[in-house]
C-alpha angles and dihedrals in degrees: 000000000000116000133281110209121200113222089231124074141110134230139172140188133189128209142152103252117187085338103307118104106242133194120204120197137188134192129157141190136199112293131158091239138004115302114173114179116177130193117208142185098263099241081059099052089118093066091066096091087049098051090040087052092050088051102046089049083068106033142049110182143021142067105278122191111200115193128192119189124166140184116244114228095190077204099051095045093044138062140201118235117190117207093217087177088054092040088057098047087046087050091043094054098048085050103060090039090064101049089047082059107034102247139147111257106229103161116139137181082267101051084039093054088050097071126095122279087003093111123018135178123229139192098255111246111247118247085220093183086051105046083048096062100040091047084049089060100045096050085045083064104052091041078059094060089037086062090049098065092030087062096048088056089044089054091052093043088059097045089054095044093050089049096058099054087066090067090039085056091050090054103051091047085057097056087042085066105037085046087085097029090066100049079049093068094032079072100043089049089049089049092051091040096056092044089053085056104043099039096234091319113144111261134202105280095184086051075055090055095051111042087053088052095050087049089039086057091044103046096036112124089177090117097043094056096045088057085038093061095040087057091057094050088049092047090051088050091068100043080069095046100060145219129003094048096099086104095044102044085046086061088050096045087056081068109060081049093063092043100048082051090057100043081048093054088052090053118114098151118086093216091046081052107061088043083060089052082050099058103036077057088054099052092042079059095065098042096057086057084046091072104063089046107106 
């Protein structure tokens, strides 16, 4: 039995990036199709294409909110560049300064750094290629874990779907006995009926037979519950597939709806009636649960 996957679930993953010690989360909601949205450090926008693509390899539908944070190290995200030709003209010039006075030349690294433009800190390059992997990874991470939870709701989604087709089953085996049940009494009634009228009198029995044909034909459900079932068996199918079906099965379930309305417009009898708003409850049921499938 392959995986259902629910369209709501959550997922992180933490991880030094270029230094910088970054957090990835994910969370979704329902959506028709895929929507990823991320929302990066700005000096990292350009990671954005990489860690959507990560996220649309694992999952098909759904609104998914990715979210990057990271914590700033002023040491790991600068460098110190030192200006040796400038150093040497700095320790020169002291130099001859001190011999044209007469003075003892003390200079040392530490005096000769402190001079300006010796040593300077930068903002450290970005190695791009390598950011984008490693955020890759780690979004790859936390899409892992987000899978994990997604599976355990899809499991339970399942469960509760296939339970109830079994109710929607009953119920169609019920109408399929009460269907002739019901032309049964419609005859009975039309018998009765045409006593009462005629006080005892003999009455037409072929007119009977027909009449009851012409109300058999109108009121059979015969083809309805036999599609009806097809389309269970086929539900159930995909049950058994995996994720992504929630679009699919939304298209199938379309159809039990337009079956049960059409067993319900054949109804004449009360009791036939309330098994058809059961059913039609069933199957909103369902459809209700549908909506969280990926």
């Amino acid at each position: 039995m392959s995986q259902i996957y629910s369209m709501t679930g959550y997922g992180s993953a933490k991880g030094t990036v270029d230094g910088q010690v970054f957090t990835v989360e994910l969370k979704s909601v329902n959506n028709r199709f895929l929507d990823c949205s991320v929302r990066l450090p700005r000096s990292y926008l350009f990671a954005e294409d990489v860690i959507k693509k990560t996220v649309a390899d694992s999952v098909a539908r759904g609104k998914v909110d990715v979210f990057v944070t990271a914590q700033f190290s002023e040491e790991a995200a600068s460098v110190v560049r030192v200006n040796e030709e400038l150093a040497k003209e700095y320790y020169n010039a002291v130099g001859s300064l001190a011999e044209s006075l007469g003075l003892e030349n003390r200079l040392d690294a530490l005096s000769v750094a402190r001079f300006p433009d010796v040593l300077t800190v930068e903002k450290k390059e970005l190695d791009r290629e390598a950011v984008e992997s490693a955020l890759a990874e780690l979004t790859a991470r936390a899409v892992a874990e987000f899978n994990v939870m997604r599976a355990r709701e899809g499991e339970k989604l399942r469960e509760d779907m296939l339970s109830k087709l079994t109710a929607i089953e009953k119920l169609v085996s019920v109408v399929e006995e009460r269907s002739p049940e019901t032309v049964k009494q419609y005859r009975e009634r039309l018998e009765a009926r045409l006593k009462e009228l005629l006080d005892g009198k003999g009455y037409d029995e072929q007119r009977i037979i027909t009449e009851t044909a012409i109300f058999a034909d109108k009121t059979a459900v015969d083809e309805e519950t036999v599609r009806l079932r097809s389309h269970i068996a086929q539900f159930r199918t995909m049950l058994q597939d995996g994720s992504p079906i929630g679009r699919k099965m939304d298209f199938l379930l379309q159809e039990f709806n337009r079956e049960s309305n059409t067993i319900g417009s054949k109804c004449s009898d009360a009791a036939l009636a309330k098994v058809v708003v059961d059913l039609k409850s069933e199957i909103e049921k369902v459809r209700e649960q549908l909506q969280n499938v990926e």
